[in-house]
N, C-alpha and C positions, 0 to 999 in steps of 0.2 A: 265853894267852887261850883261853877256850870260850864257849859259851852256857850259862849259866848255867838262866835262864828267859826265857819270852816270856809280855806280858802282854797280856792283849783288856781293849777297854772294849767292852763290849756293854752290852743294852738290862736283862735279866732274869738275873744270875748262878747264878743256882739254874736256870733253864731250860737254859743251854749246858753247865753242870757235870754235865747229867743228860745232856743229847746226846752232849759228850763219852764218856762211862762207857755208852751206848747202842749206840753206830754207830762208834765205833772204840776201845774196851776200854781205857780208862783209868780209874783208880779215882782218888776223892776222897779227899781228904786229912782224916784228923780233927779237924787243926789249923785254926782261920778266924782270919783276920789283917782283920775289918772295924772300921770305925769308925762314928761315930756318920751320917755320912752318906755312906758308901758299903761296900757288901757288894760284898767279895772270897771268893771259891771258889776252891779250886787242888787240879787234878786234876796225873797224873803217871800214865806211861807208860816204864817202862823207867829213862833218864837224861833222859827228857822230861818236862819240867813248865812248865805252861800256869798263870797267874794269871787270874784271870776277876773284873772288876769292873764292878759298875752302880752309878747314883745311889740313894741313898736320898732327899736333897732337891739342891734345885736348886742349891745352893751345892758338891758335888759335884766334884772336877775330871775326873771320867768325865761329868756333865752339863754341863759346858765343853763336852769333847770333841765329845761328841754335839748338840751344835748347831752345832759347825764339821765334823765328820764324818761317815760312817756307821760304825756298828759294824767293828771292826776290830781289827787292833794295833796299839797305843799307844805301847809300850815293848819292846826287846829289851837282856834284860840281860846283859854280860860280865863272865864270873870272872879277873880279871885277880891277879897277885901283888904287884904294888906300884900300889893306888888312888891313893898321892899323887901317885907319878911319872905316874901317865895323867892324872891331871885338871890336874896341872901344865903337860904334853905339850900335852891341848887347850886352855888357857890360853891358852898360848905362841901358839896359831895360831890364833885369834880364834874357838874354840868358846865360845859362850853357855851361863855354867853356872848350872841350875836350880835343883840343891840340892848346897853344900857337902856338903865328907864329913860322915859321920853316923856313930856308934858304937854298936853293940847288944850285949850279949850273948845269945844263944840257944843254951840248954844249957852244948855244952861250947867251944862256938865264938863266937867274937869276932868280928863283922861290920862291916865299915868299907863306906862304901858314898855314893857322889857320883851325880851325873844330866845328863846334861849334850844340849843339842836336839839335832837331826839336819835331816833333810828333811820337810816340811810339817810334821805334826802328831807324827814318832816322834821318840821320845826314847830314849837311851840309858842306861841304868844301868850305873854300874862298881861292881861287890863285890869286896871280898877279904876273904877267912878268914884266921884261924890256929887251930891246933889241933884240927883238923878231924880228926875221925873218920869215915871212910869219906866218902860224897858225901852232903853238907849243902846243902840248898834254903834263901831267905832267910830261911824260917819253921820248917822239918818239915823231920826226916833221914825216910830213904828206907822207914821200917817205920811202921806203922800205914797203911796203904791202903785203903782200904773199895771193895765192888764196889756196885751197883743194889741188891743185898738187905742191905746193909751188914756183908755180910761182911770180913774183913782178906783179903787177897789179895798177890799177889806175882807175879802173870799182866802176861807183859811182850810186847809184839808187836813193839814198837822198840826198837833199839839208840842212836840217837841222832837229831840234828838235822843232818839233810845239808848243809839248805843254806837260805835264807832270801834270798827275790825284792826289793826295791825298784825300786818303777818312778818314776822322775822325769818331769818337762817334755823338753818338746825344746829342745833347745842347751844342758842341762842338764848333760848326762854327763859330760864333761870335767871341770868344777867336781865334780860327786859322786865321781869319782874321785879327783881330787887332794887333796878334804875327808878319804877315809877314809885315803889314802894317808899326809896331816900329822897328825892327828888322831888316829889309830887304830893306825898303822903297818898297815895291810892294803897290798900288793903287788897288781899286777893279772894277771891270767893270761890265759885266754880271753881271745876276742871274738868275736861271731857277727855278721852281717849277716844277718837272716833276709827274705827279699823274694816274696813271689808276685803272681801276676795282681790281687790286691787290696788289699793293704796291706804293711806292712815294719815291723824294728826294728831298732834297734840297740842290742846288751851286753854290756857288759863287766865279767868275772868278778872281784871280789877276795876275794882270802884272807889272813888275818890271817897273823901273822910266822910263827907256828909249825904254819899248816898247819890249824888245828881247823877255822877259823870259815870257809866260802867264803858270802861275798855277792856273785852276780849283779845288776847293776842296770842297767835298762832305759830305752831313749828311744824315744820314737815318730818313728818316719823316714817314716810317713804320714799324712794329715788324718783318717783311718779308721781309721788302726790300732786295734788291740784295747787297745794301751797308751793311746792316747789315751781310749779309752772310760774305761778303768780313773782316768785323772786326772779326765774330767768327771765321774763318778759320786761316784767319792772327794772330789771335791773340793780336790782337789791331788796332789802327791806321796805316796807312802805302800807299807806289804811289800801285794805282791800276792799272795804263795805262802810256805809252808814247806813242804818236803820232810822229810819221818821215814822214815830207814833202816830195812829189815828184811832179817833173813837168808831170809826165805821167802814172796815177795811174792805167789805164785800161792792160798799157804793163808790169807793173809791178807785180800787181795781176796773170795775166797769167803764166809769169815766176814763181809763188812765188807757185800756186797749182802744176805745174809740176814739182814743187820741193818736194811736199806732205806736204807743210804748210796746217795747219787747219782753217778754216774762218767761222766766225757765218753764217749761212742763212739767208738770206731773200726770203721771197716768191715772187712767182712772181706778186702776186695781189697790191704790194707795186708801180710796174712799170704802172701797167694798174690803179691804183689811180694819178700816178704820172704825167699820161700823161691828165688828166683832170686838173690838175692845171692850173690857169692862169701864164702867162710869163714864159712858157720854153722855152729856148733859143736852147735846145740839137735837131741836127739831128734825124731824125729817127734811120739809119743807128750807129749814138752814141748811141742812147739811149740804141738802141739793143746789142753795144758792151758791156758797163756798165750790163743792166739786164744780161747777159750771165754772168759777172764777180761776179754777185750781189752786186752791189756799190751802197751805198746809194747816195742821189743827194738831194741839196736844197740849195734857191735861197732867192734874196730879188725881191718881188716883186718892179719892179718900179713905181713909181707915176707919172700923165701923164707930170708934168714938167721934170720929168728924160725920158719919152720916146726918143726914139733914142738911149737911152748909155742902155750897155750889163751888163745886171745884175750880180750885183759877185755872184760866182756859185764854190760850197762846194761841193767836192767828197770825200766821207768816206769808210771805211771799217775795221774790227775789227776783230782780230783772236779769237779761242778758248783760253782759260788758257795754256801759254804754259808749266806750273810746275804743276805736281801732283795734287796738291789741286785745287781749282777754287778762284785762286787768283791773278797776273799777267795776262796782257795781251798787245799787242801792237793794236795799232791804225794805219791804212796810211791814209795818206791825202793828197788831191792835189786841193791849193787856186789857183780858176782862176777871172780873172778881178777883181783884187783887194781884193779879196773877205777876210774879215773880223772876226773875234770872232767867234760865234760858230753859225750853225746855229739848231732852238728849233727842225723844223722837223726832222734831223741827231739825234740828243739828244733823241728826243720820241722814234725814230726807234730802237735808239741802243739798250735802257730803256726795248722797249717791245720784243728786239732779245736776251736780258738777262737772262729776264724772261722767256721765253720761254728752255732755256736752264737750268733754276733754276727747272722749272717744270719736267725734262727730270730727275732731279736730287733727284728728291721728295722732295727740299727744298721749293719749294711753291705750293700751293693748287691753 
């Protein structure tokens, strides 16, 4: 299993297809997969590819959505190798399935493809290929890309999809878990308890059988918390975040403000804590490029039997909400030496750069 694509239902798809391709370097696709009432856009970054749908009229199931939700994601979909055996799987364990399998041909590839609900309003697509040439999207393989001047391009900033947030109810999580766990075969890994003088969460990490897919999914463990905001706003359950890997998070940030992307702050007293930690491995001269970008950093300490090998070392950073409400939002990330799952001091920082922003917002005291 991977991620395949993830889809938005927003308000205007021609206006986010051009933000995309704007403020973090994704090009549009030549191919449009719309219908008579609703326009789809699908930009792609790297092995990242976004579907972007709005109503055309009100009969629409993006203008469904949009009178039960705010702009957001809708669908996240898995490339799995046997469709029958997984829609069979969530059958078996009382998934609600939307759309029976479906058969297409596109090109030289054979698309089988089921849907099946999830939590509040997201839903799950399963696809499977055969005969697939290189990496095939539901619609468009990976050549013909167009940039803002509609140039063909092949400018990648992403390597992949890290990782993908679901935030639930309280007293939820257990159930969300053991859904993806029957349902999905995800495994769980993590768990954070995150707590300060103001609010709290609780998350527990899963990841699909072979490692690709990790979904984080959250409960609010205060009346305040930031995830509860996230549910009232939302409207329910719903992905609060996606993360897209890159191998070079400090050049990419750069490009990504002179594009007038938005990015939570961090202060700079985070950096002057950070350099009293034991086992930094960063330059001076890095750390300085990082603190200028405001990139969060953390590390595993090693233990004097791992002395000598280079700690895996987590670069994060996290945008404003980029829809209206304060509810979406993207993550970058860049794993270096190996580096693994999540790390807690990233997690704290984000937790109290949220809140911080909730406070801005007169949603918490």
């Amino acid at each position: 299993m991977k991620i395949d694509h993830v889809h938005f239902y927003v308000e205007d798809a021609k206006v986010w297809r051009d933000w995309f391709v704007r403020h973090l370097g994704f090009q549009a696709a030549t191919d449009r997969i719309s219908s008579f009432h609703t326009c789809t856009e699908v930009v792609k970054n790297g092995s990242v590819c976004f579907f972007l749908s709005s109503p055309l009229l009100p009969t629409s199931p993006v203008a469904e959505f949009l009178r039960q939700y705010p702009p957001g994601v809708a669908d996240v979909a898995f490339a799995v190798e046997d469709v029958e055996g997984a829609i069979a799987l969530a059958q078996k364990h009382g998934a609600t399935i939307l759309q029976p399998i479906q058969e297409r041909q596109v090109g030289t590839a054979l698309i089988k493809c089921g849907k099946i609900a999830a939590w509040g309003g997201l839903t799950h697509t399963l696809i499977e290929r055969s005969l697939v040439s290189g990496h095939l999207s539901l619609v468009f393989d990976k050549g013909q890309m167009t940039n803002d001047k509609g140039q063909i391009t092949n400018d990648n900033t992403f390597t992949a999809i890290d990782h993908i947030v679901l935030n639930v109810a309280v007293g939820e999580l257990d159930r969300a878990v053991a859904w993806y766990e029957k349902i999905l075969n995800f495994q769980p890994q993590q768990a954070f308890k995150i707590k300060t003088n103001r609010s709290a969460l609780h998350s527990q990490v899963m990841v699909s059988h072979n490692g690709s897919v990790q979904l984080p999914i959250n409960e609010p463990a205060s009346k305040n918390s930031q995830i509860q905001e996230f549910l009232d706003v939302n409207r329910g359950p719903g992905i609060q975040h996606i993360a897209l890997r890159t191998t070079n998070l400090v050049s990419a940030i750069a490009k990504f403000r002179a594009s007038g992307l938005s990015l939570l702050s961090v202060p700079q007293t985070y950096y002057s804590q950070l350099k009293q930690r034991p086992g930094i491995t960063l330059s001076p001269l890095e750390l300085e490029a990082i603190a200028q970008q405001e990139i969060l950093v953390d590390w595993q300490e090693c233990t004097p039997l791992e002395e000598g090998n280079t700690a895996p070392l987590l670069l994060q950073i996290f945008t404003q909400p980029i829809f209206e409400q304060p509810t979406f939002f993207f993550e970058f990330i860049e794993r270096r030496f190996q580096a693994q799952g999540f790390g807690e001091g990233n997690f704290r920082a984000l937790f109290e750069a949220i809140e911080s922003e909730q406070i801005k917002r007169g949603t918490l005291q």
